[in-house]
VEXLUM-450572 format. One record per atom (N, C-alpha, C, O, CB): residue number from 1; residue in three letters; y, z, x. Coordinates in pm, whole numbers, m for minus. Glycine has a CB too. Example, Ala and Ser with C-alpha at 12.3 -4.5 7.8 and 13.67 -1.06 7.14 Angstrom:
% VEXLUM-450572
LOSE   k   r  north     up   east
LOSE   1 ALA   m569    780   1319
LOSE   1 ALA   m450    780   1230
LOSE   1 ALA   m330    780   1320
LOSE   1 ALA   m332    846   1424
LOSE   1 ALA   m447    905   1131
LOSE   2 SER   m225    708   1285
LOSE   2 SER   m106    714   1367
LOSE   2 SER      3    787   1290
LOSE   2 SER    114    804   1341
LOSE   2 SER    m60    572   1408
This chain:
% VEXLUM-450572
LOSE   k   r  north     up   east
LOSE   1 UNK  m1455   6108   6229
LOSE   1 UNK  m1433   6212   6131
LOSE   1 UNK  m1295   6272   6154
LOSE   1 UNK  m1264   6290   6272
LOSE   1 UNK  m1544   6321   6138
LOSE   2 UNK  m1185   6314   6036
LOSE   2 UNK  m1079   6369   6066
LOSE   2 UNK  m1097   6491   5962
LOSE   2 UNK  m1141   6493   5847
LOSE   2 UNK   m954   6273   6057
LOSE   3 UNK  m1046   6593   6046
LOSE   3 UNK  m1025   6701   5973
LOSE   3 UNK   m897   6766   5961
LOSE   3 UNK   m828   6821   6047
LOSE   3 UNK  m1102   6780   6012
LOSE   4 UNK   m879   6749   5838
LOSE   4 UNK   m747   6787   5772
LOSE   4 UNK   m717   6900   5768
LOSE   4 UNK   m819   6968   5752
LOSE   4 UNK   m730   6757   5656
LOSE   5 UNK   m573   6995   5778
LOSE   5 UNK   m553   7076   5760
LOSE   5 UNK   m382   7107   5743
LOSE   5 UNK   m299   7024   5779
LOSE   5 UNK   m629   7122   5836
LOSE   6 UNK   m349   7226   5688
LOSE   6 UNK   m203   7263   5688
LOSE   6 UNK   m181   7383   5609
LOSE   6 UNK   m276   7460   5601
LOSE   6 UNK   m115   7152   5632
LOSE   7 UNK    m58   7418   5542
LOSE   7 UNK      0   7571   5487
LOSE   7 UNK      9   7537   5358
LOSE   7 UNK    108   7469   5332
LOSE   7 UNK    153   7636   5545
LOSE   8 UNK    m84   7569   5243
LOSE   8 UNK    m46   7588   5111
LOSE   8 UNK     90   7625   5051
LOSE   8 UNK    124   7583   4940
LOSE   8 UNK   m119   7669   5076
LOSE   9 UNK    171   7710   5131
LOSE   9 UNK    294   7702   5112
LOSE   9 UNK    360   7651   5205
LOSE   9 UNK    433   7730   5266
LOSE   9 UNK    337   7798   5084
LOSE  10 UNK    359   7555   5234
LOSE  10 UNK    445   7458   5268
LOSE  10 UNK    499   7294   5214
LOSE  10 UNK    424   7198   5233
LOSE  10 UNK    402   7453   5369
LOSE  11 UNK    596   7282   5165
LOSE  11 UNK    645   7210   5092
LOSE  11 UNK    800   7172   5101
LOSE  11 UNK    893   7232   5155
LOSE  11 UNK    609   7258   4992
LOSE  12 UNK    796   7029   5017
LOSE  12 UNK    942   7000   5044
LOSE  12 UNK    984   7079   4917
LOSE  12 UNK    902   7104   4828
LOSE  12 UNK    993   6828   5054
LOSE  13 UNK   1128   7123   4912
LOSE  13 UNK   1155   7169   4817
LOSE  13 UNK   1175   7143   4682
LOSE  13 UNK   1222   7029   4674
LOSE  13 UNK   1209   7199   4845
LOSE  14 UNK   1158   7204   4548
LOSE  14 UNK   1196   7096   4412
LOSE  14 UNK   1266   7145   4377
LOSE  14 UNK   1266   7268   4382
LOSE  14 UNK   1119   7055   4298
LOSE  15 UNK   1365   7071   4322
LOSE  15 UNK   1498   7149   4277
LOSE  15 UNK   1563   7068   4147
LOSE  15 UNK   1672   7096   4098
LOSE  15 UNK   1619   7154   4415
LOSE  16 UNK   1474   6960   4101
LOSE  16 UNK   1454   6954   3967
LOSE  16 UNK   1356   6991   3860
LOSE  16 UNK   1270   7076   3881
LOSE  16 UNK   1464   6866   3955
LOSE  17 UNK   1367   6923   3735
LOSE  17 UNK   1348   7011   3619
LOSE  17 UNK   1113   6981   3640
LOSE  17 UNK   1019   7040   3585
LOSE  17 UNK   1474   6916   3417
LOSE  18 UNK   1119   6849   3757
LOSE  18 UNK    969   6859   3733
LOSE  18 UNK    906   6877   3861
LOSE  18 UNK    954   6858   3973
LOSE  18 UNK    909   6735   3662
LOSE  19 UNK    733   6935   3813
LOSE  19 UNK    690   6986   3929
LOSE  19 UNK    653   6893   4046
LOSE  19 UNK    630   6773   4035
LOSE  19 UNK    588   7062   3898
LOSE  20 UNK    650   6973   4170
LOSE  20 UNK    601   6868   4286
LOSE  20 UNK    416   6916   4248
LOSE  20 UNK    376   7029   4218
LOSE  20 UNK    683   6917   4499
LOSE  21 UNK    329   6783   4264
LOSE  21 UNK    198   6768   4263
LOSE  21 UNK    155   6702   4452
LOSE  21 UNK    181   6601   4518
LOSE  21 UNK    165   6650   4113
LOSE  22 UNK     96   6804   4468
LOSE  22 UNK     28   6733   4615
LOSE  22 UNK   m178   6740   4628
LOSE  22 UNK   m269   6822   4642
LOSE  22 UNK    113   6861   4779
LOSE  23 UNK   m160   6631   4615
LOSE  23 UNK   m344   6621   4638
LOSE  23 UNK   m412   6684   4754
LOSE  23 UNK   m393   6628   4862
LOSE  23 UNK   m396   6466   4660
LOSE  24 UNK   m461   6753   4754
LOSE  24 UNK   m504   6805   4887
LOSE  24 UNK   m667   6768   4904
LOSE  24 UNK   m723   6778   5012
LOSE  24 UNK   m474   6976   4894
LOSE  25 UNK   m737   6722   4777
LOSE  25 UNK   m863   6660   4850
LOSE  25 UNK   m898   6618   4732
LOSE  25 UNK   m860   6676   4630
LOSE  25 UNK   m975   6749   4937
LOSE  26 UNK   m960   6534   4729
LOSE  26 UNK  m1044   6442   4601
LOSE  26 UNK  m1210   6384   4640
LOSE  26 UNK  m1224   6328   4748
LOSE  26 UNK   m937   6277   4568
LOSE  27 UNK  m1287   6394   4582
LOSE  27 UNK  m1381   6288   4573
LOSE  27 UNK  m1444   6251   4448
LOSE  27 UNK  m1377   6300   4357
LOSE  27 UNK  m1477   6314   4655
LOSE  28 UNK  m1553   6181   4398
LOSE  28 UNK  m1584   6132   4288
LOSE  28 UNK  m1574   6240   4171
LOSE  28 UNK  m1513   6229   4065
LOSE  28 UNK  m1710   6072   4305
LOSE  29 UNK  m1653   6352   4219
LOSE  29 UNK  m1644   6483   4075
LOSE  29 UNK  m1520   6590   4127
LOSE  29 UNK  m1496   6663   4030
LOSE  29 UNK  m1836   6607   4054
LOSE  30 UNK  m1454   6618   4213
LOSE  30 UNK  m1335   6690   4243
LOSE  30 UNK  m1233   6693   4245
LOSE  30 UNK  m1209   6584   4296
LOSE  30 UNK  m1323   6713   4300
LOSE  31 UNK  m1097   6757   4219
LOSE  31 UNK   m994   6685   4289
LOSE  31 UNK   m895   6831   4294
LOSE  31 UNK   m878   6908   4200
LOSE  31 UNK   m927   6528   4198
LOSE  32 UNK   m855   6838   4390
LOSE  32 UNK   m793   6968   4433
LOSE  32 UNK   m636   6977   4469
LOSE  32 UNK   m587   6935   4574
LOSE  32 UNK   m868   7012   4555
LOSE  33 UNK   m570   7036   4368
LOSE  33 UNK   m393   6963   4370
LOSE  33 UNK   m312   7115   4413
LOSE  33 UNK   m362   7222   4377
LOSE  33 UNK   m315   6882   4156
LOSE  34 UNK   m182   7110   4493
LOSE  34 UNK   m118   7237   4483
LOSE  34 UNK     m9   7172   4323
LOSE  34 UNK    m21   7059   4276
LOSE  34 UNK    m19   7292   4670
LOSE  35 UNK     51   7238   4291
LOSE  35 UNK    145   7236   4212
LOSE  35 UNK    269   7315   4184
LOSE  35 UNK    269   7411   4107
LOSE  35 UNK     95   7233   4138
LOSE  36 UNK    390   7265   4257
LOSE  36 UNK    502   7366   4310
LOSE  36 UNK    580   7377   4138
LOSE  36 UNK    578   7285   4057
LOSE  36 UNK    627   7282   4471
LOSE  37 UNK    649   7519   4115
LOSE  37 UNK    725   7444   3999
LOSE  37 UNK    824   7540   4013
LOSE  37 UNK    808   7652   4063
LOSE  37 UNK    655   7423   3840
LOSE  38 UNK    950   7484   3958
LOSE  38 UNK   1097   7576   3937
LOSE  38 UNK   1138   7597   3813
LOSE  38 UNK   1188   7493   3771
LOSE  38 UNK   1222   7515   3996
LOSE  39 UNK   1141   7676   3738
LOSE  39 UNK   1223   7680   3615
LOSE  39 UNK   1098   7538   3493
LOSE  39 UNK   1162   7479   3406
LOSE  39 UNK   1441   7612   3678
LOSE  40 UNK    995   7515   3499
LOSE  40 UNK    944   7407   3479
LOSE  40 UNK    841   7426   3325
LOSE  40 UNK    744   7500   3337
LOSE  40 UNK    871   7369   3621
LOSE  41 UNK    858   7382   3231
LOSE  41 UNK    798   7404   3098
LOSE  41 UNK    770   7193   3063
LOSE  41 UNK    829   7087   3084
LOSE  41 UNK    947   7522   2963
LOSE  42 UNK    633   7248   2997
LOSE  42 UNK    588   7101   2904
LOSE  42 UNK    676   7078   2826
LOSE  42 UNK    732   7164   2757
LOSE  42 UNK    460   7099   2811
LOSE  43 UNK    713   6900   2826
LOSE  43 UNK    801   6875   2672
LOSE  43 UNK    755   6951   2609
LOSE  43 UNK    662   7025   2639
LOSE  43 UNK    799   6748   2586
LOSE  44 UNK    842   6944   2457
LOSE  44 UNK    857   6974   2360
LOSE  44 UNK    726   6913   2268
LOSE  44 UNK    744   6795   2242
LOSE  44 UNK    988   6942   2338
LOSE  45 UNK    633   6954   2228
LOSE  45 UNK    535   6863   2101
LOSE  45 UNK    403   6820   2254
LOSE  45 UNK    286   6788   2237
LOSE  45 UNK    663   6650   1992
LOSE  46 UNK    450   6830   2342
LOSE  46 UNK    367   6816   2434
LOSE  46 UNK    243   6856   2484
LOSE  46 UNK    273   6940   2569
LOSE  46 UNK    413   6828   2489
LOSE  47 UNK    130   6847   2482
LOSE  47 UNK    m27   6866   2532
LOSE  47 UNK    m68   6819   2628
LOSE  47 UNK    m60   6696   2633
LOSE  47 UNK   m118   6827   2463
LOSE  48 UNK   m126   6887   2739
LOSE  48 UNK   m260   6814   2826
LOSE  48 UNK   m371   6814   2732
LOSE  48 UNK   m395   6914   2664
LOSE  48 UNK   m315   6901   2973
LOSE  49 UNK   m463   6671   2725
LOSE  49 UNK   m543   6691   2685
LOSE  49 UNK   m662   6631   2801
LOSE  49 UNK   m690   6514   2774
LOSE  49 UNK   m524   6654   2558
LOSE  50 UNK   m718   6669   2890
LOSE  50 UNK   m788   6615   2992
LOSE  50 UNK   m903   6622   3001
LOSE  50 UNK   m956   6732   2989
LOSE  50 UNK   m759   6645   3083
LOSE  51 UNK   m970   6522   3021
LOSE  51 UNK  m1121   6448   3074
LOSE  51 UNK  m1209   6547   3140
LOSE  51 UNK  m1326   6553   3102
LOSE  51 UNK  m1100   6321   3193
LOSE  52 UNK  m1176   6612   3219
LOSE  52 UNK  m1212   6742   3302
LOSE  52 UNK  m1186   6870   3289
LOSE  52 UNK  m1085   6922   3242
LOSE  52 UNK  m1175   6736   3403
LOSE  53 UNK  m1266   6913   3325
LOSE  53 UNK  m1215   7078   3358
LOSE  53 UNK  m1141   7087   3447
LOSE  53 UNK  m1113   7009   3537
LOSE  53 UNK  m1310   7179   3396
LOSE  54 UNK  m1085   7250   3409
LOSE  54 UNK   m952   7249   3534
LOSE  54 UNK   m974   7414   3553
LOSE  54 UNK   m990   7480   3451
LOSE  54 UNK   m745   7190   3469
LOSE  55 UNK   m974   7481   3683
LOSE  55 UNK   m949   7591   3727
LOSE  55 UNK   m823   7633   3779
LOSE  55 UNK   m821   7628   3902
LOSE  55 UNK  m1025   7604   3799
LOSE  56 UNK   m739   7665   3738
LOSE  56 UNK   m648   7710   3838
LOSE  56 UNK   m580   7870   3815
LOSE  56 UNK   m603   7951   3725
LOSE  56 UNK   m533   7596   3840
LOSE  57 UNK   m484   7881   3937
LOSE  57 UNK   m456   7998   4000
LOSE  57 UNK   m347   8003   4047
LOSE  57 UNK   m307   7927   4135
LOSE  57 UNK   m529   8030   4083
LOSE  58 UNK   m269   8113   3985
LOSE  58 UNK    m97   8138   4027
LOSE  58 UNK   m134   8182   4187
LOSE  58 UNK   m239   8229   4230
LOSE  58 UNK      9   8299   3916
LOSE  59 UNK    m27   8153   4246
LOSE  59 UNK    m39   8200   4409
LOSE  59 UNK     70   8271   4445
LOSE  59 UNK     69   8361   4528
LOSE  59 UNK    m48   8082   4518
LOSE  60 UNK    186   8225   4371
LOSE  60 UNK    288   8277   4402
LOSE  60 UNK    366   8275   4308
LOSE  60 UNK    310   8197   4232
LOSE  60 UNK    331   8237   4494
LOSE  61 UNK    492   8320   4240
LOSE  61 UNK    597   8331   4109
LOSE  61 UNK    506   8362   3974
LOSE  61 UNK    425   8455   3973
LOSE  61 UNK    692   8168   4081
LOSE  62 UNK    526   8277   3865
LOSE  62 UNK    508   8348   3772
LOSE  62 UNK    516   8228   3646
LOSE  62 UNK    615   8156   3652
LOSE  62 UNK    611   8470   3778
LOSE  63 UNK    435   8205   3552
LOSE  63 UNK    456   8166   3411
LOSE  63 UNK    345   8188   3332
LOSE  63 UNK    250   8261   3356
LOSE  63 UNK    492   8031   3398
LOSE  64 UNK    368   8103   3212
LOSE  64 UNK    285   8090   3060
LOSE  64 UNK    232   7995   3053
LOSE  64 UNK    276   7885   3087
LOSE  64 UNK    350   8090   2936
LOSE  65 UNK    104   8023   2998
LOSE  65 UNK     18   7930   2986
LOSE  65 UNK    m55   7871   2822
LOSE  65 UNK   m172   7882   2786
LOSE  65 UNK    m75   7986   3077
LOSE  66 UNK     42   7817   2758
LOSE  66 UNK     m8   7807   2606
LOSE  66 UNK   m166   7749   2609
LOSE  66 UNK   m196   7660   2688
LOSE  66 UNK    101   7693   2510
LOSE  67 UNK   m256   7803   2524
LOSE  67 UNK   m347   7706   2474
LOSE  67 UNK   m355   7708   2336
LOSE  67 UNK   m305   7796   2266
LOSE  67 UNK   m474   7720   2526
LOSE  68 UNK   m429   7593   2287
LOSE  68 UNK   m418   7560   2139
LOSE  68 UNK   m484   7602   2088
LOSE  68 UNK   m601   7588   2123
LOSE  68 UNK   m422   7460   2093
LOSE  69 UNK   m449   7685   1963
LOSE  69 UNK   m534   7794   1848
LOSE  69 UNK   m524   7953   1928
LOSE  69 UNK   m566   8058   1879
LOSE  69 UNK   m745   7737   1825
LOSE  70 UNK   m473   7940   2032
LOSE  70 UNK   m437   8098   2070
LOSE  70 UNK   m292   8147   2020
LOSE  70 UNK   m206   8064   1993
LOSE  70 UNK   m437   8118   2242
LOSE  71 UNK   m271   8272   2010
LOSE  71 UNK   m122   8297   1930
LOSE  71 UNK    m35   8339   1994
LOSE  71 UNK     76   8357   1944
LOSE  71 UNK   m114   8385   1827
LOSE  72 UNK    m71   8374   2155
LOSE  72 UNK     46   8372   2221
LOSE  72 UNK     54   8342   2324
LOSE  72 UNK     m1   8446   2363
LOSE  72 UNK     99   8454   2221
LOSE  73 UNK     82   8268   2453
LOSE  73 UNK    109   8204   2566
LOSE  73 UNK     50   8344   2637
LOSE  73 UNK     54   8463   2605
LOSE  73 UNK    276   8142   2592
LOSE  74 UNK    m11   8262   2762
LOSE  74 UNK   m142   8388   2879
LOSE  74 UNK     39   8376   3022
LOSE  74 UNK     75   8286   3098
LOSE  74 UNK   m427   8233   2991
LOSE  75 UNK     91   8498   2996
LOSE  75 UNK    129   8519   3141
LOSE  75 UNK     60   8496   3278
LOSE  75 UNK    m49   8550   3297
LOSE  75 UNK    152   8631   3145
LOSE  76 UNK    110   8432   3361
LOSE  76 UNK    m23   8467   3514
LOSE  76 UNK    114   8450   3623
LOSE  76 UNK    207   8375   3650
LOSE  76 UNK   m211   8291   3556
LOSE  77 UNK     43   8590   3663
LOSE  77 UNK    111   8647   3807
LOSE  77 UNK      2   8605   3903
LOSE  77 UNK   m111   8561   3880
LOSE  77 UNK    141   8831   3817
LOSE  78 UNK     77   8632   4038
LOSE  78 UNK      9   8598   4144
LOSE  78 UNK   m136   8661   4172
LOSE  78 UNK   m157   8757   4245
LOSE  78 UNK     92   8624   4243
LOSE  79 UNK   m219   8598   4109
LOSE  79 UNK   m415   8609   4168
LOSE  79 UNK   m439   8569   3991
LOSE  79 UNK   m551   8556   3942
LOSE  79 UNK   m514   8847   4249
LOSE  80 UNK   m332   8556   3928
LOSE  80 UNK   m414   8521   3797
LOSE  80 UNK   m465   8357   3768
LOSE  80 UNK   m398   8257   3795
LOSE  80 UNK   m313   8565   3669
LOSE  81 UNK   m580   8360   3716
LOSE  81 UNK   m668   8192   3715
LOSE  81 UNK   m687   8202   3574
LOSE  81 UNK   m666   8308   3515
LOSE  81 UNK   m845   8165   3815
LOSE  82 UNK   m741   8063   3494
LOSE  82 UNK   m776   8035   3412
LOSE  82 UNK   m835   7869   3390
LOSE  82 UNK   m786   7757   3403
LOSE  82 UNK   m687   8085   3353
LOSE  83 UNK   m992   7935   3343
LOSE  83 UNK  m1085   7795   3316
LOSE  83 UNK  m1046   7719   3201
LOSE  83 UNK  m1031   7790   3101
LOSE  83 UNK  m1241   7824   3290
LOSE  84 UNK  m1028   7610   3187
LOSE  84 UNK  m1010   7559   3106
LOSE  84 UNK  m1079   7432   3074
LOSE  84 UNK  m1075   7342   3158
LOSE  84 UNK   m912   7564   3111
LOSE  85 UNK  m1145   7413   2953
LOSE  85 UNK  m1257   7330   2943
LOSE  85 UNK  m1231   7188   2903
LOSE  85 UNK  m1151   7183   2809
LOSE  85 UNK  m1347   7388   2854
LOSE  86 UNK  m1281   7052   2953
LOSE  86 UNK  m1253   6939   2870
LOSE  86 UNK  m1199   6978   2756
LOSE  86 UNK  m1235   7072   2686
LOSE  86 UNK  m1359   6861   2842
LOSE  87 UNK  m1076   6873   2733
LOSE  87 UNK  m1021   6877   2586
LOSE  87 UNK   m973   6988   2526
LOSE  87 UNK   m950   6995   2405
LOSE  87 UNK  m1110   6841   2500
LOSE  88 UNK   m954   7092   2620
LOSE  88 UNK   m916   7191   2545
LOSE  88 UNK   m751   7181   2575
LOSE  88 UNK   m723   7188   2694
LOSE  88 UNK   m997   7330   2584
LOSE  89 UNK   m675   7171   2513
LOSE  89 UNK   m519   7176   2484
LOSE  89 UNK   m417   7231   2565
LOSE  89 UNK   m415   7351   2538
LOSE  89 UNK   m497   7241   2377
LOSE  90 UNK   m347   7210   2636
LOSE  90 UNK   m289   7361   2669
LOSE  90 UNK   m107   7314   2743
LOSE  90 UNK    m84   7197   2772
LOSE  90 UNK   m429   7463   2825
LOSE  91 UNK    m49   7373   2753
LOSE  91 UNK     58   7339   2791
LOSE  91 UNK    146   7422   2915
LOSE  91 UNK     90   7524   2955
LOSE  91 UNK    113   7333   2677
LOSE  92 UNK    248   7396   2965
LOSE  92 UNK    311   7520   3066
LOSE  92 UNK    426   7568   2934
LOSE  92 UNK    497   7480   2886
LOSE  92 UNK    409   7448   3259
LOSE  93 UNK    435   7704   2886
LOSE  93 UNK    533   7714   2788
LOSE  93 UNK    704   7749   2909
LOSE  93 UNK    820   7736   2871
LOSE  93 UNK    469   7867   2656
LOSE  94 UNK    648   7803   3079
LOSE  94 UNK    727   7801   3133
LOSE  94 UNK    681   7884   3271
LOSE  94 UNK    582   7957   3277
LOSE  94 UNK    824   7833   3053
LOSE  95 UNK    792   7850   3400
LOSE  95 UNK    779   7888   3517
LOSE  95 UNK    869   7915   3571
LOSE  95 UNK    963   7836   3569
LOSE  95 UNK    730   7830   3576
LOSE  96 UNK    884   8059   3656
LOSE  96 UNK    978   8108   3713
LOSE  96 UNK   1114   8071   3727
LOSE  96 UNK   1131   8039   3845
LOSE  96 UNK    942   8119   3798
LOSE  97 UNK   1213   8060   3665
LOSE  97 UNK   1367   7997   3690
LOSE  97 UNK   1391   8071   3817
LOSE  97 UNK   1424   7980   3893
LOSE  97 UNK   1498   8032   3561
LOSE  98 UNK   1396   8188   3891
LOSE  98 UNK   1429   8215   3989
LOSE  98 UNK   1386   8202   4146
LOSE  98 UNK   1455   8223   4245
LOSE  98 UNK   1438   8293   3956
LOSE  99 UNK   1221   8150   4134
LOSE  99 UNK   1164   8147   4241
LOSE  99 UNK   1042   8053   4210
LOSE  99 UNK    992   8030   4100
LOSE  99 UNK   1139   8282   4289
LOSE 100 UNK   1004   8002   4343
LOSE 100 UNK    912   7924   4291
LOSE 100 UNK    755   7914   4260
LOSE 100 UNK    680   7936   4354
LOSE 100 UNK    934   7856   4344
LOSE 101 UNK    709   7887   4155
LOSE 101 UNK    531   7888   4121
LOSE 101 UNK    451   7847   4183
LOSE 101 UNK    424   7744   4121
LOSE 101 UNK    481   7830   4026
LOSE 102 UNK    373   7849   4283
LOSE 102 UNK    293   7796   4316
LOSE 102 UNK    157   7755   4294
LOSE 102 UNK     94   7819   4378
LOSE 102 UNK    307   7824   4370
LOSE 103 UNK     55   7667   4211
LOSE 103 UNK    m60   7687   4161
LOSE 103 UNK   m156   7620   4245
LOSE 103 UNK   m131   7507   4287
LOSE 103 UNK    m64   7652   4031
LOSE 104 UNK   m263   7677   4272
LOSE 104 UNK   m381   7591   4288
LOSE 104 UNK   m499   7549   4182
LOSE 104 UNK   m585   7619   4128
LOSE 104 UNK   m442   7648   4385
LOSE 105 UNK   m460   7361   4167
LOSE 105 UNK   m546   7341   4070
LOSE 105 UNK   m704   7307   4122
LOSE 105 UNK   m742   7311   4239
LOSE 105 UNK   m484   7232   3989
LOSE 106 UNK   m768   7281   4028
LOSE 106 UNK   m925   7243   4089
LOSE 106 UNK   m938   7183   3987
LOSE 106 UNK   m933   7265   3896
LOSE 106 UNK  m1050   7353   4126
LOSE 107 UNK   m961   7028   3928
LOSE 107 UNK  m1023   6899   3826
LOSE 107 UNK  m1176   6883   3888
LOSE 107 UNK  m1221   6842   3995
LOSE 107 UNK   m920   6722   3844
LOSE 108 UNK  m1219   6921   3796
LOSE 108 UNK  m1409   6870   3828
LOSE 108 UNK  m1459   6863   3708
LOSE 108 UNK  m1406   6926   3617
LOSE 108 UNK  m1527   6987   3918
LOSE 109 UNK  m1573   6782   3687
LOSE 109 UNK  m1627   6715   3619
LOSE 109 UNK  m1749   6814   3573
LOSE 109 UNK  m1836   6818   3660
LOSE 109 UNK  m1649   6590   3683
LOSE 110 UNK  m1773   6879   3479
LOSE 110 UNK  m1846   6959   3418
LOSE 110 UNK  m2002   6954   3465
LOSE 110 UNK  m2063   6848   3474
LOSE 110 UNK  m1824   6932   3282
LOSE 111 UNK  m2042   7041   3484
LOSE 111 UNK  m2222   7002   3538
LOSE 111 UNK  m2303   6985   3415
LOSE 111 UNK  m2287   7060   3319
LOSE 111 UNK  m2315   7144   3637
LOSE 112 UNK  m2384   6893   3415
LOSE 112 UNK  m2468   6840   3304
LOSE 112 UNK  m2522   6931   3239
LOSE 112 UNK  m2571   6918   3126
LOSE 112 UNK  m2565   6758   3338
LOSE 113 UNK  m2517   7041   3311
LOSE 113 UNK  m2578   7182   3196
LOSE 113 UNK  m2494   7253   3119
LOSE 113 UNK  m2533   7330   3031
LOSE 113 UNK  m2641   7307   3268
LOSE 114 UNK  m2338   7224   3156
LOSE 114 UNK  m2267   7262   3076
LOSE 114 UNK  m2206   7420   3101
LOSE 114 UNK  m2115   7487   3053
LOSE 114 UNK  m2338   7237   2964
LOSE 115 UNK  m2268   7431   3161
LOSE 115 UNK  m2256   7636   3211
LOSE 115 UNK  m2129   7600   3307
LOSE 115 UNK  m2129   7514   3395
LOSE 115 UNK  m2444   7742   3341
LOSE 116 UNK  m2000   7703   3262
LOSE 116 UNK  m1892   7702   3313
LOSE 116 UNK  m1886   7830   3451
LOSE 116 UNK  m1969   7922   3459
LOSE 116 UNK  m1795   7718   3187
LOSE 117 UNK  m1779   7811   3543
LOSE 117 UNK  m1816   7856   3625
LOSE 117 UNK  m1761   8064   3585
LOSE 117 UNK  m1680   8092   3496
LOSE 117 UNK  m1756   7751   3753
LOSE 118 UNK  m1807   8134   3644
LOSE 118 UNK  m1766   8279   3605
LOSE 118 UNK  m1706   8328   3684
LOSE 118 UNK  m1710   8281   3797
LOSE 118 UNK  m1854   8368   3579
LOSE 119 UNK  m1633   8434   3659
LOSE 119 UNK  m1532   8505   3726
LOSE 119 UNK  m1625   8584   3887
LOSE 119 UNK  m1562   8652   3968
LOSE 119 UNK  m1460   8634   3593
């Protein structure tokens, strides 16, 4: 058995226009990513549209979070999260140009009952 461990903020640095993605654990229904970003926005015309749900959570810096049919991009500062359900749309409209974002994502596979998880 190995047990893994290390510093959520610790990272090589990014200092281009896209984000660093680091897996920090996966198995069949999970998958748990940090996501560093600088100055970092979705193309243009651009959507996630994903298979899974996704939880995540600013940790550190700062951006926007478009989703589709909402009318204006969700700011999230550091402790702010947002569920987001299969297929539901959504984009980065943008992330900190001065410092860097740090997110923790969470991809899991919806429970057969469908009941999302609550604050």
């Amino acid at each position: 058995m190995t047990i893994a461990g290390g510093n959520i903020f610790s990272w090589k640095p990014c200092d281009g226009p896209d984000e660093t993605l680091t897996e920090l654990l996966s198995s069949r229904d999970v998958k748990i990513e940090r996501i560093v970003s600088r100055a970092h926005a979705s193309p243009p015309d651009f959507w996630y549209d994903q298979q899974w749900a996704e939880w995540v959570i600013v940790l550190a810096g700062a951006a926007a979070l478009m989703i589709e049919g909402e009318a204006k991009a969700r700011t999230l500062r550091p402790g702010d999260f947002v569920h987001i359900p299969p297929h539901v749309r959504h984009r980065v409209a943008w992330t900190d140009a001065t410092d860097v974002t740090v997110w923790l994502a969470v991809h899991y596979r919806e429970p057969m009952d469908g009941h999302a998880p609550t604050a």
